[in-house]
C-alpha positions as a Python dict, from the first residue, in 0.01 Angstrom:
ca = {
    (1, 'X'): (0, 0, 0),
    (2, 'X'): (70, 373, -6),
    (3, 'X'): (-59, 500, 347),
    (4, 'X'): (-35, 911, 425),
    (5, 'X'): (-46, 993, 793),
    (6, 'X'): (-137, 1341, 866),
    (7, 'X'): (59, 1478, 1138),
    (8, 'X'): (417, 1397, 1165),
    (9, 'X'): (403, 1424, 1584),
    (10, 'X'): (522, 1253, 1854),
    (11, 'X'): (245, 957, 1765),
    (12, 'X'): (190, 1008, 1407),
    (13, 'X'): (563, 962, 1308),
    (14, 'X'): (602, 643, 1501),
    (15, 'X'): (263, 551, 1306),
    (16, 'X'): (467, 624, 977),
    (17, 'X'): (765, 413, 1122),
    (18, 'X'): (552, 131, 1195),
    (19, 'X'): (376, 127, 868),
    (20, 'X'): (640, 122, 655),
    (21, 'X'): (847, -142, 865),
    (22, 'X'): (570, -393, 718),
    (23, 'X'): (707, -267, 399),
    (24, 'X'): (450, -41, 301),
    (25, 'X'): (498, 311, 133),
    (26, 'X'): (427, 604, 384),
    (27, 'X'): (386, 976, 289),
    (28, 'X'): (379, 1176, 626),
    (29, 'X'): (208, 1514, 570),
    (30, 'X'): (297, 1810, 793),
    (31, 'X'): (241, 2190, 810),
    (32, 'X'): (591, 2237, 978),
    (33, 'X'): (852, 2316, 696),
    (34, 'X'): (1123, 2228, 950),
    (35, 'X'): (947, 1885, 1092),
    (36, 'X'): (928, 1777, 714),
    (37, 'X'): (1269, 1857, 619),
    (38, 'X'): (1388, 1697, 927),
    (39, 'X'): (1186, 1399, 843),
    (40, 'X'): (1354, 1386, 517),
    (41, 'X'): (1687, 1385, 608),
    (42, 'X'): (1618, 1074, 861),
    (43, 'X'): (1655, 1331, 1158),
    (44, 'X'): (1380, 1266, 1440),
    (45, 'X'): (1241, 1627, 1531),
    (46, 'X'): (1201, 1540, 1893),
    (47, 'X'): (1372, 1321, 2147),
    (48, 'X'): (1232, 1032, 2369),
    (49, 'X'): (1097, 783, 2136),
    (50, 'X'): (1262, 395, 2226),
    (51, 'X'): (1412, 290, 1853),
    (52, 'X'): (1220, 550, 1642),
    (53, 'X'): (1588, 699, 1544),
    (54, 'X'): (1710, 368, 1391),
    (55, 'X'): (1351, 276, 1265),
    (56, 'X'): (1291, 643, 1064),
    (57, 'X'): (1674, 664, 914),
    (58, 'X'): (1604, 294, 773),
    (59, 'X'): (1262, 362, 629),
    (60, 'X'): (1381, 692, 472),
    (61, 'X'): (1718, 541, 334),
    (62, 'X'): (1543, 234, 189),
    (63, 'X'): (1270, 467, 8),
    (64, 'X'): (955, 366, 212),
    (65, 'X'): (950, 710, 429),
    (66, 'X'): (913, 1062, 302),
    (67, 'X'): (789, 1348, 432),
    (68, 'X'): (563, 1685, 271),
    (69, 'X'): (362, 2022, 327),
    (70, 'X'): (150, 1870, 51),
    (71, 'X'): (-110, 1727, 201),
    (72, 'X'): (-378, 1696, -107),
    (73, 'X'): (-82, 1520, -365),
    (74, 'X'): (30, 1285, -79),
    (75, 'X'): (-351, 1212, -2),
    (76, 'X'): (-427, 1092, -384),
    (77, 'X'): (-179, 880, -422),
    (78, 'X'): (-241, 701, -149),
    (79, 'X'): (-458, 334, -50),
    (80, 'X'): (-561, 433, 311),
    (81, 'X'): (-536, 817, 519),
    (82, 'X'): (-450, 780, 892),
    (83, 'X'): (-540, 1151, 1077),
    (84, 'X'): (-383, 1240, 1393),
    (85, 'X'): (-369, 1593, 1385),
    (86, 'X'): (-406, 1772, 1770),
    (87, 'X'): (-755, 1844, 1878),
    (88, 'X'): (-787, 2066, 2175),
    (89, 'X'): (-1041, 2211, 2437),
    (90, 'X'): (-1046, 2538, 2612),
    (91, 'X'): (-1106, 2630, 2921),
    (92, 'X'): (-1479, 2530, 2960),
    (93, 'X'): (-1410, 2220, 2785),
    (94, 'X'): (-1531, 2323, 2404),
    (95, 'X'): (-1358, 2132, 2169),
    (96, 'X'): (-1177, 2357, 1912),
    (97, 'X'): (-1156, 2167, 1536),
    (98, 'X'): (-970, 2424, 1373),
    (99, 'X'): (-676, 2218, 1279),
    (100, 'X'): (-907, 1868, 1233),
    (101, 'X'): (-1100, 2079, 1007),
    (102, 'X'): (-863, 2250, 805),
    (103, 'X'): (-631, 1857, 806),
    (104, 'X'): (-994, 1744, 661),
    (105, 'X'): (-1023, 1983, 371),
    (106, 'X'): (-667, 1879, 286),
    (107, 'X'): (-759, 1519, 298),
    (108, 'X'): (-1061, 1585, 73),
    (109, 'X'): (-876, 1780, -189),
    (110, 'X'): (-681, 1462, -262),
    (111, 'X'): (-940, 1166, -169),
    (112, 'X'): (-1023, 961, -451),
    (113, 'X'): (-1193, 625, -496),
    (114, 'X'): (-1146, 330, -306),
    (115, 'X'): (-938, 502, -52),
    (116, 'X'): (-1000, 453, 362),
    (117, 'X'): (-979, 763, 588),
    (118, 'X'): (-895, 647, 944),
    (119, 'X'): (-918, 919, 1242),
    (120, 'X'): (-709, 844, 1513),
    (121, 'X'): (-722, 1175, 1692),
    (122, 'X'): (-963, 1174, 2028),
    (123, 'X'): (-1270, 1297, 1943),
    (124, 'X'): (-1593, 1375, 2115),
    (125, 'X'): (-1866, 1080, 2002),
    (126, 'X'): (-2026, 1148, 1663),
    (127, 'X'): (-1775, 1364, 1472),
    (128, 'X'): (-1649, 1083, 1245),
    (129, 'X'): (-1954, 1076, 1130),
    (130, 'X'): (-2130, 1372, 1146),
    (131, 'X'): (-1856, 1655, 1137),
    (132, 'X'): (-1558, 1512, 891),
    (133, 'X'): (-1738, 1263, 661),
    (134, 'X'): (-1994, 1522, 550),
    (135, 'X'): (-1687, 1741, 536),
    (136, 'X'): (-1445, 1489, 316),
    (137, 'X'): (-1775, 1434, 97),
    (138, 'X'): (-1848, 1799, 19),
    (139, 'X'): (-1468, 1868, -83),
    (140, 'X'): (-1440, 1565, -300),
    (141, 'X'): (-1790, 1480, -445),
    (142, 'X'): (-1752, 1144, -342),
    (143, 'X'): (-2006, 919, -169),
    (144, 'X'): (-1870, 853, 243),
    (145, 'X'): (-1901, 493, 294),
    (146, 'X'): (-1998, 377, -54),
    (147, 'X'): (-1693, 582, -296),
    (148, 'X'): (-1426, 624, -21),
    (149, 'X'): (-1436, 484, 346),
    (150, 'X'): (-1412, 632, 697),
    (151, 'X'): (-1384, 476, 1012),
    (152, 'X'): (-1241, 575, 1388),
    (153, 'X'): (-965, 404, 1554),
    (154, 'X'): (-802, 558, 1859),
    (155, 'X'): (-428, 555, 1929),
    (156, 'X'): (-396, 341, 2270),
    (157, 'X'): (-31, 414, 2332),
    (158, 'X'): (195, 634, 2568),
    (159, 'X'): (484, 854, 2454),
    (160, 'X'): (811, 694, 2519),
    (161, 'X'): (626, 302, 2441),
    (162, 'X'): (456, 349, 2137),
    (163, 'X'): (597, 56, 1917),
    (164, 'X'): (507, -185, 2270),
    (165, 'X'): (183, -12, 2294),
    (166, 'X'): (91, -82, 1936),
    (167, 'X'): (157, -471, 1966),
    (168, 'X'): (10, -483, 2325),
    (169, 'X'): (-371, -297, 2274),
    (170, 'X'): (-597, -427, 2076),
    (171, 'X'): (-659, -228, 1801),
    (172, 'X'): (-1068, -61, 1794),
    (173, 'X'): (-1182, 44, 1506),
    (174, 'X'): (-1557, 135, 1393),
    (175, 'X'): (-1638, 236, 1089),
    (176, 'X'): (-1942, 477, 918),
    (177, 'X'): (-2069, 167, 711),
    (178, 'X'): (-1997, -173, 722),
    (179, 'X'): (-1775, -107, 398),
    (180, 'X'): (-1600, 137, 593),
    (181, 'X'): (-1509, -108, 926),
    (182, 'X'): (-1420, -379, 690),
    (183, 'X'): (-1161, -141, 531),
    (184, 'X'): (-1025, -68, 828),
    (185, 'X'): (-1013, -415, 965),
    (186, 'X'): (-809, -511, 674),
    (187, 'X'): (-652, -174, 662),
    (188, 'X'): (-485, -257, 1058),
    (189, 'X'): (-405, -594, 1006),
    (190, 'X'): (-180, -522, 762),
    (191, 'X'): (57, -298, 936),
    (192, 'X'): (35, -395, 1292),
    (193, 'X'): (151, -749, 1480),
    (194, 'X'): (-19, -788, 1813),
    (195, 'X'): (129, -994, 2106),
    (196, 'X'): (-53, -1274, 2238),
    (197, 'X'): (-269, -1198, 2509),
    (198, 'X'): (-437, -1502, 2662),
    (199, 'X'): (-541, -1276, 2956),
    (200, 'X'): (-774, -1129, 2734),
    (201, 'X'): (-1142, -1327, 2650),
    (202, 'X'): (-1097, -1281, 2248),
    (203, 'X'): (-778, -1318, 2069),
    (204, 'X'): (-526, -940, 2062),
    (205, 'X'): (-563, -768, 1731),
    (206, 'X'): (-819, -564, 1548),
    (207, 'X'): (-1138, -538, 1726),
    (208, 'X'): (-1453, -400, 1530),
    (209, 'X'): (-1699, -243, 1799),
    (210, 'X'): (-1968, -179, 1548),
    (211, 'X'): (-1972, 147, 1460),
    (212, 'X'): (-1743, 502, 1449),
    (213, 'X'): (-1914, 618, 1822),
    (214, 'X'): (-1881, 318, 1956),
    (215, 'X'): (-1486, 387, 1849),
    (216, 'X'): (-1517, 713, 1999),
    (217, 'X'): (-1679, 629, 2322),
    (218, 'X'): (-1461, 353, 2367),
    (219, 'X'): (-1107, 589, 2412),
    (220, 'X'): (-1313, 855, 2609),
    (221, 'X'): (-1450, 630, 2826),
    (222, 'X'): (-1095, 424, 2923),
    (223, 'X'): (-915, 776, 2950),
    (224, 'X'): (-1213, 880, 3155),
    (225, 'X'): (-1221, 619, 3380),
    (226, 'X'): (-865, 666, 3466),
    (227, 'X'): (-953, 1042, 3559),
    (228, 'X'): (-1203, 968, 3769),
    (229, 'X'): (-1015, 674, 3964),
    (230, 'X'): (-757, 905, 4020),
    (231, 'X'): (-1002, 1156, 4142),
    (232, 'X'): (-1160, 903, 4411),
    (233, 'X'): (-815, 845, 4503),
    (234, 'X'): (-735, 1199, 4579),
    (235, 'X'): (-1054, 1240, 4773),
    (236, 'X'): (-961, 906, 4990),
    (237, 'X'): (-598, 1076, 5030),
    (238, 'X'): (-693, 1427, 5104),
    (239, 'X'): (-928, 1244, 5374),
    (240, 'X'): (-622, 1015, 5511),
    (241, 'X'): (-437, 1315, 5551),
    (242, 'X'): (-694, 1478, 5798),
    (243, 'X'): (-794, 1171, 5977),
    (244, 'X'): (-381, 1035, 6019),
    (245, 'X'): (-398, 753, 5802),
    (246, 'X'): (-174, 615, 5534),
    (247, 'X'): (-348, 600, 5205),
    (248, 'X'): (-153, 397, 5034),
    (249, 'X'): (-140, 125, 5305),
    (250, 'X'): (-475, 153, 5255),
    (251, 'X'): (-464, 130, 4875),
    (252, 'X'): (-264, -168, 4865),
    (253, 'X'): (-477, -350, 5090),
    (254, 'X'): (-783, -284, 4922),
    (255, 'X'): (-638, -380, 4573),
    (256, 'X'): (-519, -677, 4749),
    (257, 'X'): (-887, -819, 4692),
    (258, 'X'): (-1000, -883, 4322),
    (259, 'X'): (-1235, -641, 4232),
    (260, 'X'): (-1074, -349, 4312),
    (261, 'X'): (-857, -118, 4112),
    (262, 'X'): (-779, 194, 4314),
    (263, 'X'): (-549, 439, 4137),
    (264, 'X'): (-279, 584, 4304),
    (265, 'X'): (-325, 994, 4432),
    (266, 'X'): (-90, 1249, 4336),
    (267, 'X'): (12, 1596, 4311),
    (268, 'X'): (-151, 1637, 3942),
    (269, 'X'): (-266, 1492, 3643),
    (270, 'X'): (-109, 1568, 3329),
    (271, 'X'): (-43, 1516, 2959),
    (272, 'X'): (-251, 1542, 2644),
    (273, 'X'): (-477, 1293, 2744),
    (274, 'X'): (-650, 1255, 3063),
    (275, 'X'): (-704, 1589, 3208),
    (276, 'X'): (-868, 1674, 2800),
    (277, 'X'): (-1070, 1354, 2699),
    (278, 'X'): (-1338, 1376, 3010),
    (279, 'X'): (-1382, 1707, 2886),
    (280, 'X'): (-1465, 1574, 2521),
    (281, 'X'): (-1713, 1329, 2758),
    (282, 'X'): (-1869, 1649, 2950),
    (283, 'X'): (-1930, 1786, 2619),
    (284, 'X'): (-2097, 1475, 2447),
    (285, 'X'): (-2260, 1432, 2828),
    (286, 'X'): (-2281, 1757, 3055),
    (287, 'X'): (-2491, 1568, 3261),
    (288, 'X'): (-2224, 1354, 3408),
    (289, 'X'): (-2117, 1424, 3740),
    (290, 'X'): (-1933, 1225, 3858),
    (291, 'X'): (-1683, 1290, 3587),
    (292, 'X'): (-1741, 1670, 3653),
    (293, 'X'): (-1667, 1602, 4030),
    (294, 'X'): (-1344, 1360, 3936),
    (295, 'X'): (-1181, 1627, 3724),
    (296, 'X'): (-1243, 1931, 3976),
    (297, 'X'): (-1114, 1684, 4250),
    (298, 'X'): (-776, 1665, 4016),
    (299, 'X'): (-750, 2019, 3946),
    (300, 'X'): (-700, 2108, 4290),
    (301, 'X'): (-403, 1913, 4394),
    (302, 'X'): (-157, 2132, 4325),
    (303, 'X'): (-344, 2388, 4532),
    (304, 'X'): (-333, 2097, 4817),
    (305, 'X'): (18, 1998, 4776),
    (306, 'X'): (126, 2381, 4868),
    (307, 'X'): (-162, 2384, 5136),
    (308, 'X'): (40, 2049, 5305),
    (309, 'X'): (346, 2254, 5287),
    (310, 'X'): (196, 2594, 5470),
    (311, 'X'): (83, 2333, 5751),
    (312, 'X'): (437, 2195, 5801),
    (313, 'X'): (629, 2491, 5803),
    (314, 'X'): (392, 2809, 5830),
    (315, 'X'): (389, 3134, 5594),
    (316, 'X'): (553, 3058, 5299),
    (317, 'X'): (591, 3438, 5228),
    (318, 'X'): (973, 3499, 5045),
    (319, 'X'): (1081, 3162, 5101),
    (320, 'X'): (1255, 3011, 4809),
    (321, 'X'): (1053, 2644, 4721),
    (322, 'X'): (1215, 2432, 4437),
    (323, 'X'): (969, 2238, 4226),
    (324, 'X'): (1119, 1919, 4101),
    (325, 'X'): (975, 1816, 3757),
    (326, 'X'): (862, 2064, 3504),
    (327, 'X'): (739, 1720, 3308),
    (328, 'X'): (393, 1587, 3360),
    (329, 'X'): (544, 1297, 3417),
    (330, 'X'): (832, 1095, 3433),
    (331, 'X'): (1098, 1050, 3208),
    (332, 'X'): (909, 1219, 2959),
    (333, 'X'): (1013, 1566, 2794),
    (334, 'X'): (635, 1726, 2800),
    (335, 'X'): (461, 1962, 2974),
    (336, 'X'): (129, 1921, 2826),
    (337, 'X'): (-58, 2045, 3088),
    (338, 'X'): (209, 1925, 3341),
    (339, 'X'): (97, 2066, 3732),
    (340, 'X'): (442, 2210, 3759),
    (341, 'X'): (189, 2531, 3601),
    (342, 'X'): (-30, 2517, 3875),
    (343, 'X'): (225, 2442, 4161),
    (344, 'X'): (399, 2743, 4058),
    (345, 'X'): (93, 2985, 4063),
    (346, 'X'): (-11, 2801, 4424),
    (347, 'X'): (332, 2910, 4548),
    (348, 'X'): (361, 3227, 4410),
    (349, 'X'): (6, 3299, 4553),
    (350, 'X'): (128, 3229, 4892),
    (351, 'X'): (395, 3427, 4862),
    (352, 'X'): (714, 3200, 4795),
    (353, 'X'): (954, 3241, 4558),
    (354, 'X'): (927, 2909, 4293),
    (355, 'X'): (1194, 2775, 4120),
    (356, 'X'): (1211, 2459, 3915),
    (357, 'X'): (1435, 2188, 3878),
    (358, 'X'): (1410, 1931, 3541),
    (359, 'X'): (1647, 1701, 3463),
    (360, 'X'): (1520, 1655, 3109),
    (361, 'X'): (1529, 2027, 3022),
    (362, 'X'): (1778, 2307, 2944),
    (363, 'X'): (1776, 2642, 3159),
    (364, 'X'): (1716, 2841, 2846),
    (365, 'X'): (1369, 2599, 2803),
    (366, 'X'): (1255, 2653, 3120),
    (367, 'X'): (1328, 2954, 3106),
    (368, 'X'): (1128, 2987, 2783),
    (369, 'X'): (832, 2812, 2992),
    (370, 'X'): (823, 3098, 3214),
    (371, 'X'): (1038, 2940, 3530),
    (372, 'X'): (1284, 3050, 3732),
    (373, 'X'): (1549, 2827, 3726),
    (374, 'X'): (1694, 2582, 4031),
    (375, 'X'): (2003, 2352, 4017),
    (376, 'X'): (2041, 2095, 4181),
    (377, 'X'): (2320, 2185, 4477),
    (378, 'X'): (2141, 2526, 4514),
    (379, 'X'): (1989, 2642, 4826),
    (380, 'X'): (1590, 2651, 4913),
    (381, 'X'): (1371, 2638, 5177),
    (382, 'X'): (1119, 2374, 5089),
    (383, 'X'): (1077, 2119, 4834),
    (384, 'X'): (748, 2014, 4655),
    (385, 'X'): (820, 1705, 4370),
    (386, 'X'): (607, 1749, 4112),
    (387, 'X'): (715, 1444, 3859),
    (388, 'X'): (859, 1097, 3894),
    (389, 'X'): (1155, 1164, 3704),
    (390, 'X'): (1397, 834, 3788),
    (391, 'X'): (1713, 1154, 3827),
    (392, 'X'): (1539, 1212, 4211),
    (393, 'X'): (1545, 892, 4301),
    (394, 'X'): (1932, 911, 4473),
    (395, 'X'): (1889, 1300, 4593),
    (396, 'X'): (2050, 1347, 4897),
    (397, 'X'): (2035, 1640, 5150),
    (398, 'X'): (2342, 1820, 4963),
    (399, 'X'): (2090, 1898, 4632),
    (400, 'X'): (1875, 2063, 4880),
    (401, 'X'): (2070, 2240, 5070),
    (402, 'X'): (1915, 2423, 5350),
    (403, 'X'): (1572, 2223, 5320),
    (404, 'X'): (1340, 2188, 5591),
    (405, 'X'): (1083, 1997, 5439),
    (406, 'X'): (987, 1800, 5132),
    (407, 'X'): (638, 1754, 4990),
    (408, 'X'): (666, 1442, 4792),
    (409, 'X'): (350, 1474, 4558),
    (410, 'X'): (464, 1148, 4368),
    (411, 'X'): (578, 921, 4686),
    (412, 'X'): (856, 847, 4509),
    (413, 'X'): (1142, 966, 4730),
    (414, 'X'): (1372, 690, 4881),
    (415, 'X'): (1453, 668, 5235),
    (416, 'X'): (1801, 868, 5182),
    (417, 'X'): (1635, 1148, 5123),
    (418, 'X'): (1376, 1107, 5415),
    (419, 'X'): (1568, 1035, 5654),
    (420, 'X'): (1779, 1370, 5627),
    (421, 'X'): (1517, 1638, 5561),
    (422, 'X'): (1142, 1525, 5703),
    (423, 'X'): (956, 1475, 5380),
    (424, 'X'): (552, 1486, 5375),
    (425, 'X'): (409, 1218, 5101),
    (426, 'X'): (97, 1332, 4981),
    (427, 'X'): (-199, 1100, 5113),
    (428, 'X'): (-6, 1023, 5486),
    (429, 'X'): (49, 1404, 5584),
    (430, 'X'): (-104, 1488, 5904),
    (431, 'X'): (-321, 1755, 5897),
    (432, 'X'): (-501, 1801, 6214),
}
């Protein structure tokens, strides 16, 4: 086949890697001049990705891999169309389709015959169907579901364990028309290999759920469900904390017993994916709340975490706090809406001065994120650990020099650490 993936990001161009590793053809279309040219040369335009170096330089220098701004001319010469282009929300949770929609005149520019138009962008239930094949049909003049076909398939994977996600997850799909999911179906299974998966009750690989909502519903419900685990966990730590008990003793003893699943708490929730897709779900459903209640529960952490460190040391007014992780979380080089943001305004609201630490970034990028800078060595007042980076797992009391207490929002610190400056974890801080 010739495949086109739209959006050469950090799960697009992994996409493209794995498509043409099955010895397929892959145009990637881009609007970024740079991330195209990039492309082209074999160069990876951002870090992080496990193999994606070797697997891109490969697929370029044996002809299977190029890149383009051209997204029409890539689009008709190609068999199949995979879309994942950024969708965001805005503050009150509205979805905003401006670069969907303008991806999906592109696409319809170039769509001829025969061809299969997969969305793998998150999107809120129904807009396969009713936003971007009316869209692709008006732009073309081609029939959706009878001339070309359109289905929804969500990416399942993390950044930094794409290619394991890919063979791990069974792959949804749902299509507009039973033309449509059988494109797909056939479409999947020939670029993907699945592991074996005996835990699962039907054998790992492409899994038709009936129709493109179903598809949608299906990723905002399991990124939703996270959110809102997460959120009951909070609740039960934020509780723990005023009643003297240790949450996660608690979790682990709970989980100990087969039907249940309690999430761990922490200091935020981050990333392009779980503090967004119960949005999409509020929109489809604004009636939900119990999602609505999950996701206020997570927005306050940060808030908390600097409300557990006024109750251990007092006024925080002019005292110098280091933040440790600008990442959402760790070992990852993203701050998609990481809670370093919020930690930061919390403290600065009090009245400390923030600073923040990330092993993974440059001064000159934090910087460029709006942070004052900390270094490891350097002296502070307080500590508040915002991400799980595996870098803070061997700090000692000489990176935090003059310290008098740590707020570990990750309860990740290691007894070093804990030992020399007392350390608050975030669901066994006493405060009575």
């Amino acid at each position: 086949m010739i495949i086109t993936v739209v959006g050469m990001g950090k799960i697009g161009l992994p996409l493209a890697a794995q498509f043409s590793s099955k010895g397929h053809k892959v145009i990637g279309a881009d609007v970024n001049p740079k991330t195209v040219e990039l492309i082209n040369s074999g160069v990876v335009p951002f870090p992080g990705e496990p193999t994606l170096e070797e697997r891109i330089s490969d697929a370029v220098e044996n002809g299977l891999l190029q890149a383009t701004l051209d997204t029409p001319d890539a689009v008709s010469q190609s068999d199949a169309v995979v879309v994942v282009v950024p969708l965001f929300v805005d503050s009150d949770g509205t979805p905003d389709f401006g670069w969907m929609d303008s991806a999906t005149e592109k696409i319809g520019e170039g769509l001829k015959p025969g061809t299969l138009v997969s969305y793998e962008t998150t999107l809120p239930v129904g807009t396969t169907r009713n936003r971007f094949a009316p869209m692709l049909e008006k732009i073309s003049g081609l029939n959706a579901g009878v001339d070309f076909f359109v289905s929804f398939s969500p990416e399942r994977v993390l950044t930094g364990r794409v290619f394991e996600d890919l063979k791990k997850y069974p792959k949804l799909i749902g299509g507009i028309s039973e033309e449509s999911a059988a494109a797909a179906k056939s479409f999947y299974n020939a670029v993907l290999d699945f592991d074996d998966r005996p835990d699962l009750d039907k054998p790992n690989g492409v899994w038709d759920l009936g129709s493109s909502e179903a598809s949608e519903m299906a990723k905002l419900a399991e990124t939703t469900y996270r959110d809102v685990n997460i959120g009951l966990a909070n609740q039960f730590a934020k509780f723990a904390d005023s009643a003297g008990i240790d949450v996660y003793a608690v979790i682990d003893a709970c989980n100990s017993q087969f039907f249940s699943h309690i999430h761990q708490p922490g200091i935020a929730v981050g990333g392009h994916c779980i503090p967004i897709y119960p949005q999409m779900y509020l929109w489809n459903d604004p009636s939900a709340t119990v999602v609505r209640a999950a996701r206020e529960a997570n927005k306050e952490m940060p808030s908390y975490a600097v409300k557990v460190l006024e109750n251990k040391i007092g006024n925080l007014a002019n005292l110098k706090v280091a933040v440790l992780g600008a990442a959402y979380r760790g070992g990852v080089k993203e701050t998609a809406f990481s809670g370093v943001f919020d930690v930061v305004r919390a403290l600065e609201a009090s009245g400390a001065k923030a600073y923040v630490h990330d092993p993974m970034y440059t001064d000159v990028e934090l910087e460029k994120l709006g942070f004052t800078v900390f270094h490891l060595g350097e002296s502070c007042d307080a500590v508040i650990v915002q991400a799980n980076h595996g870098e803070y797992d061997n700090l000692t009391a000489a990176d935090l020099l003059g310290a008098k207490h740590i707020v570990d929002g990750r309860n990740v610190l290691k007894a070093g650490i804990t030992s020399s400056i007392e350390t608050t974890v975030l669901g066994s801080a006493s405060m009575n």
